[in-house]
N, C-alpha and C positions, 0 to 999 in steps of 0.2 A: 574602402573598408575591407579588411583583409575576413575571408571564409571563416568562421568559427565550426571546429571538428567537433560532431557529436559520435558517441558511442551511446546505441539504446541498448542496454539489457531486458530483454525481456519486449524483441521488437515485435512480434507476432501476436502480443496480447491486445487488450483494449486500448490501455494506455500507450502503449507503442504507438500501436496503429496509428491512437489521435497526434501523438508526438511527430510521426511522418507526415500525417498530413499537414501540420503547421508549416514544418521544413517544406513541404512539397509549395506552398503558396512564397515562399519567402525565399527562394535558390540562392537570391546577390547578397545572402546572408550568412547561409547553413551550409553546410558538405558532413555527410554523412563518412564517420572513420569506421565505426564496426558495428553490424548487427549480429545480435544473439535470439534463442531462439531454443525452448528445451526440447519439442518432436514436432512441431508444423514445420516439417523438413521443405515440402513445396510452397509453400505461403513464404517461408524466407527465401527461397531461390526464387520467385517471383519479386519480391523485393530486391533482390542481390539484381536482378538486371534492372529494377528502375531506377535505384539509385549507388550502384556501381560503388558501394563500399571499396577498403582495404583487406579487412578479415572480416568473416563473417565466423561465429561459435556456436557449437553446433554440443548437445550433453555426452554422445557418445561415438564411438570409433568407426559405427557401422552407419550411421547417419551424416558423419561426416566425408564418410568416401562415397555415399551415394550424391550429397550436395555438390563434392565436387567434381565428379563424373558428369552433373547438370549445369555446371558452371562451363567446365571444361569444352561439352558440346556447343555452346552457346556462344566461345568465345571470349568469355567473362574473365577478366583475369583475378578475381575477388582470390586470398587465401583462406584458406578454413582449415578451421581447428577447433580443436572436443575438450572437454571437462573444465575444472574448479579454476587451474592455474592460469585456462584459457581466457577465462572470463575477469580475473585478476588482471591478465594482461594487459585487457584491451580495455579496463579501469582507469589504471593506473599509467599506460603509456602517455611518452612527450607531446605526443604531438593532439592530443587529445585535450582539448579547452571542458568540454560539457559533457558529465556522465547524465543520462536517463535513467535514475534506478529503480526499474520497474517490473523486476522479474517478484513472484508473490512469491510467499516463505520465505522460512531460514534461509533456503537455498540462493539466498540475494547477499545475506550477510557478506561473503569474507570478502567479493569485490567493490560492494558497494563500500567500507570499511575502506578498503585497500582505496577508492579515490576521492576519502576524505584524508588519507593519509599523505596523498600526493597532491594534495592542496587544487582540486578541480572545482567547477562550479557544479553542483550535484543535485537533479532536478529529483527531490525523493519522492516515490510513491511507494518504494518496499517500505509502509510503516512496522515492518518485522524487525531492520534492525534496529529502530530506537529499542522500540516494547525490548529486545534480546541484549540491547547492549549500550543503553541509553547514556549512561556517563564514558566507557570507553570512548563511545562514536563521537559524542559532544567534544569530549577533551583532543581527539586527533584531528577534528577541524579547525578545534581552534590552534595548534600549536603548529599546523598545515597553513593556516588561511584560508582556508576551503571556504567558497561560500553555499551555505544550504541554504536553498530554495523548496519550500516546499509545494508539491502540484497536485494534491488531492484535494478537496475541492473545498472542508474543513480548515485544512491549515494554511491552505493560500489563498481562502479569506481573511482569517485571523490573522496573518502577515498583512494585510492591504489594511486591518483596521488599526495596526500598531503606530504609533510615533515613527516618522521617516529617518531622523537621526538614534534610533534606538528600537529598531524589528525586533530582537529577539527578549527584549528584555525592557519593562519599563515600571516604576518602583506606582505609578499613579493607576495601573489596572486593578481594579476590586474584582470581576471575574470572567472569566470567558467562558461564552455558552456553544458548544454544539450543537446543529440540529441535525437531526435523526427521520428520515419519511418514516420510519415504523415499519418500511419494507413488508413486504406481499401480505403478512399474516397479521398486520396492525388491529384489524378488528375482529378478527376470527376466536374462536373460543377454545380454551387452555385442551378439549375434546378433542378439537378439529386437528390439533398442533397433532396428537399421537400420532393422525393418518395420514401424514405430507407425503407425501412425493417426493424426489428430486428434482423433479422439473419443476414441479408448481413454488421450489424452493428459490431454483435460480430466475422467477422469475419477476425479476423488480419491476416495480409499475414507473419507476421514472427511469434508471439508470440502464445500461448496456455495460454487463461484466464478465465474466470470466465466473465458471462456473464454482469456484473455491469463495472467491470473493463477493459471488450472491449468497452461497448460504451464511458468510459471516455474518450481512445486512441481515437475514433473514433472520438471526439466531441475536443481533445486535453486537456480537462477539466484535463487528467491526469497530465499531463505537469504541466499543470496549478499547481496544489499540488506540482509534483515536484520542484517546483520553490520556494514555502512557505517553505517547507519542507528542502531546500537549505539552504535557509537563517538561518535559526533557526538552523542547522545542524553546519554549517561548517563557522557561523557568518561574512557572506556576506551580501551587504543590496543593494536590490533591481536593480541598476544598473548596478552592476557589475553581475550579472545575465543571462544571454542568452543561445537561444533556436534555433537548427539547426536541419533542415530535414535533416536526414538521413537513406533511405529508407531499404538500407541494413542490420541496427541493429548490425554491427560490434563494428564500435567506439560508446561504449557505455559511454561517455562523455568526457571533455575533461578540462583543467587546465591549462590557462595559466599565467607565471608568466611576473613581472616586468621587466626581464631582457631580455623579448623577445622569452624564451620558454615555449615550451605548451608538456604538458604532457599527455597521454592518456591509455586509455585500453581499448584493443580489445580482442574479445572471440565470438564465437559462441554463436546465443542468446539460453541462456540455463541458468533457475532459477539456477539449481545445481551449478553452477559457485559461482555466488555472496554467495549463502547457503553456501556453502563447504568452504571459505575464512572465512568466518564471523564465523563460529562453531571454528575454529582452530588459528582463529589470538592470535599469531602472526605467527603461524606454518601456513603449508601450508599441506591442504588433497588431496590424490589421487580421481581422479572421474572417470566416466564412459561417462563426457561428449567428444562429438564428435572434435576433434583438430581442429583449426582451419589453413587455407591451403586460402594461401591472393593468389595466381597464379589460387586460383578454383574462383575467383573473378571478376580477371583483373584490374577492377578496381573501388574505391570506388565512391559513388555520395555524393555529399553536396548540400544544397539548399537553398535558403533563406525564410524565412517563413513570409507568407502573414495574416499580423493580423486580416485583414479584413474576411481572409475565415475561420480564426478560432476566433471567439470573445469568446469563454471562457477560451482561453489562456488569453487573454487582462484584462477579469475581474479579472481572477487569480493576473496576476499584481496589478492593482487597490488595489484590497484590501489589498495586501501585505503592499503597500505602505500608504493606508489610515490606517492600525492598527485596532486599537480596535476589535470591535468583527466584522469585517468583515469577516476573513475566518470561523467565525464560519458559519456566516450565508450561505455565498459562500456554502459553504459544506454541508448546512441541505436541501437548495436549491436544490442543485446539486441531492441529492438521492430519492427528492420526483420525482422531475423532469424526470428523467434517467428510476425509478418504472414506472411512466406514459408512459413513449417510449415504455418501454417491454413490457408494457401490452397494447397496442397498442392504448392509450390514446390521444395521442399526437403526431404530427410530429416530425422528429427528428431538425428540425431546430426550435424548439418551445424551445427546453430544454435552450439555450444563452438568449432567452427572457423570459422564464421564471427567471432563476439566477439574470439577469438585473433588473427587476421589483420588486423581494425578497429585492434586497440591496439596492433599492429605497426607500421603504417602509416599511423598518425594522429598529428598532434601531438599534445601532451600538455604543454603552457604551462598556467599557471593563471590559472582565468578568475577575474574580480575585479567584475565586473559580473551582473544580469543578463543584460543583452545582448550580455555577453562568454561567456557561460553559453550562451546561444542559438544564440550565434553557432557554438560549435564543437562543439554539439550538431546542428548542419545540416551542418556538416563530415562527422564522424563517419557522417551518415546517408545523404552521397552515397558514401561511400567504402563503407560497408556494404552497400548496394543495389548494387555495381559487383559487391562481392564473393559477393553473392547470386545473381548471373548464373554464376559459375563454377561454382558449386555445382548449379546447372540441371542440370546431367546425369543427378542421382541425385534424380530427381524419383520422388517416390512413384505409388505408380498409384491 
C-alpha cells in the first residue's frame, strides 16, 4: 500500500498535535507532506525533525528565516515558506492525498476552500469555513469530488450514525442532536459570569484546547458553529437541529430517525478518535486512546439547555436561519470579541453583546465570492472592534 501524503494546517495546535500522533502509531500508512504553524515557531521545528516533511509554513518572513536557520543547522532539508498563498499551496498541491484543516478562524478559509477545490480528502475541523462559506465550500466539493470528513467530535459522530450508502444526506432523519458539556461555567450564576477570568474561561472540565476555542465552549458560541456547520454538512435546516447538555462528553451526538430510533456514538472525549476514523474511512485504525468502560460512569446526565444563559447559541441560530452573510459576520464578531476577553479588554459577558450589536449594524447581502466572503468579513471586523471600545469600561482587572 502505497504512503498516503498528509498536509496538517494548523500542525502545532490540539488537533494537529492529536492528528500526529495517530500518523506517529501508523508510519506503513501516513508520510507527512507539509506542516503549518502560525508562531509555535520551535514546536514546529521540533516536529519538522521528527517527521521530516517537504515544506513546512510558517505566517511571516521573520519566523520563517528563523525555522530555517534551525532546519538548516540540523541538517533538515524541510523547505519553508510564509503567508496566505503558502498555505493555499501546500492545500492544494499534487501530490498531497489528505488536507488536516485545522488551523481556527477565518484564517483557515481560503486554503482550506482551495483543497476542496482540488478534490483532496479534507479532514475539517476549521468549522469557520462552513459557518463563512457554507454553500460556496459544499458546491466545490462536490463539483471537485473532494471527500469531507468531518473530525470534531460532533460531526464525526453524526457521520458514523448516518446511513452508510448516504453520509451526507438522508430524507429518513427527523433530527440530529448535539451535545454540549456546558463547559466550565454550566452551573455558575449569570453574577459569577461578570467576573471570569481567562484562564478560568479556557478551562474545560473535559476537553484540552486551544485557548480561542475554550472560551467559544465557554460562551457555547462553539455550539453555535456547530449547528451552521450541521446544516451545511449533513443538509438539515435549522429545526430539525438541537443542542443537549451533556456534562460527561460521552455521547458525543446523537441521530434520530423517523421511525423512532436514535442512534448514537460514545468514546472517551479523545480528538484521536474522530482523527483515526476520518484518516482511514471506510477502514477503521487502531489507537492508543483510553476504552471506554460506561460501569466507571454509573450513569450518564442529560439536560436541558437554558437559552437565556447562553445567547450566543441563540445568535448562532438566528443567523443560520436569516442566511445571507450572517454567519460571516457572527464569526468575524465572535474573534474580535473573544481577542478582547484574552487580553483582558472586555468582560466575558460583553462578547454575546458584542456579536448582537455587529449583526445589528452590519450588512447582511450574500456574499457569492470568496472575496466577497472576505470582503465583508473585514467589514464586520472593523465595526466589531469599534464596538469593542464601548464595552472598554467593563474591563476586567
Amino acid at each position: 500500500m502505497a504512503l498516503r501524503q498528509l498536509t496538517v494546517l494548523g500542525a502545532t495546535g490540539s488537533v494537529g498535535t492529536s492528528t500526529l500522533d495517530v500518523v506517529r502509531q501508523h508510519p506503513d500508512r501516513y508520510c507527512i507532506y507539509a506542516l503549518t504553524a502560525h508562531s509555535q515557531i520551535d514546536q514546529l521545528f521540533t516536529l519538522c525533525q521528527e517527521f521530516r516533511p517537504k515544506l513546512a509554513i510558517v505566517s511571516t518572513a521573520k519566523d520563517a528565516a528563523k525555522l530555517q536557520t534551525q532546519l538548516r543547522a540540523s541538517a533538515i532539508s524541510t523547505e519553508v515558506s510564509y503567508g496566505p498563498q503558502a498555505l493555499i499551496h501546500v492545500a492544494s498541491a499534487d501530490d498531497v492525498d489528505i488536507v488536516v484543516a485545522a488551523i481556527v478562524g477565518a484564517a483557515g478559509l481560503p486554503a482550506t476552500l482551495a483543497a476542496a477545490q482540488t478534490g483532496k480528502r479534507i479532514l475539517l475541523a476549521n468549522k469557520e469555513a462552513l459557518v463563512m462559506s457554507g454553500q460556496l465550500f459544499m458546491q466545490a466539493a462536490k463539483n471537485s469530488g473532494a471527500e469531507l470528513l468531518p473530525i470534531d467530535s460532533e460531526h464525526n459522530a453524526i457521520f458514523q450514525c448516518l446511513p452508510a450508502h448516504a453520509p451526507y444526506y438522508s430524507k429518513d432523519i427527523e433530527e440530529i442532536t448535539l451535545t454540549a458539556s456546558g463547559g466550565p461555567f454550566r452551573t455558575r450564576s449569570a453574577e459569577y459570569l461578570e467576573t471570569v477570568t481567562p484562564e478560568q474561561a479556557c478551562a474545560h472540565p473535559n476537553w484540552v484546547m486551544g485557548r480561542k476555542i475554550s472560551v467559544d465552549s465557554a460562551t457555547m458560541m462553539n455550539k453555535g458553529f456547530e449547528v451552521i456547520e450541521a446544516h451545511w454538512l449533513f443538509s438539515v435546516p435549522a429545526q430539525r437541529i438541537a443542542v443537549v447538555i451533556h456534562p460527561q462528553s460521552i455521547v458525543h451526538s446523537m441521530v434520530a430517525y423517523t421511525d423512532g430510533s436514535v442512534l448514537a456514538q460514545l468514546g472517551n472525549p479523545d480528538m484521536r478518535t474522530p482523527i483515526a476514523h476520518a484518516l482511514a474511512y471506510p477502514e477503521r485504525l487502531t489507537t492508543s486512546v483510553r476504552r471506554l468502560n460506561l460501569t466507571q460512569y454509573g450513569k450518564l446526565e442529560f439536560e436541558a439547555l437554558d437559552p437565556a444563559r447562553f445567547p450566543c447559541l441563540s445568535l448562532a441560530f438566528d443567523a443560520l436561519r436569516e442566511g445571507g452573510g450572517a454567519a460571516v459576520l457572527l464569526n468575524a464578531a465572535n474573534e474580535i470579541a473573544v481577542s478582547a476577553f484574552l487580553n483582558r479588554q472586555i468582560r466575558f459577558t460583553a462578547i454575546a453583546k458584542i456579536l448582537y450589536q455587529t449583526l445589528l449594524h452590519t450588512s447582511t447581502q450574500t456574499p457569492e465570492s470568496l472575496d466577497a466572503i472576505l470582503a465583508l468579513d473585514q467589514e464586520a471586523r472593523i465595526k466589531a472592534t469599534d464596538i469593542v471600545r464601548q464595552h472598554q469600561y467593563e474591563m476586567c482587572d
